[in-house]
C-alpha angles and dihedrals in degrees: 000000000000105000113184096329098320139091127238120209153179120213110213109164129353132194123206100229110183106296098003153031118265096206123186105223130191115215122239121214128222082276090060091241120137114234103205087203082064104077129153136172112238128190125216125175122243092253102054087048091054099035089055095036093236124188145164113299097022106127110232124214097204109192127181150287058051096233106095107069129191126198151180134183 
């Protein structure tokens, strides 16, 4: 869900994929309630995994130019 300009997301599986992760993500409302019909597919390069320690389960805050991430387990 797209919440004043950012995404919110839910990372459930990810797959290393050459140079970066291919992560499932759910989707959160305005609520902050994930809504498990709501999936998409992120990328995040190896070094920005790595740099911010994600893993399965964080929540993710995207916001655009979509480069700078925020996140919160």
């Amino acid at each position: 869900m797209q919440k004043e300009g950012y995404l919110v997301v839910q990372i459930l599986s990810d797959q290393l994929q050459g140079t970066v992760h291919l992560t499932q993500c759910m989707l959160h409302g305005d609520d902050m309630n994930a809504d498990p019909q709501k999936t998409v597919f992120v990328l995040f390069s190896c070094e920005t995994w790595k740099q911010l320690a994600m893993q399965v389960g964080a929540v993710v805050n995207i916001h655009p130019p979509w480069y700078g991430i925020y996140f919160r387990l």
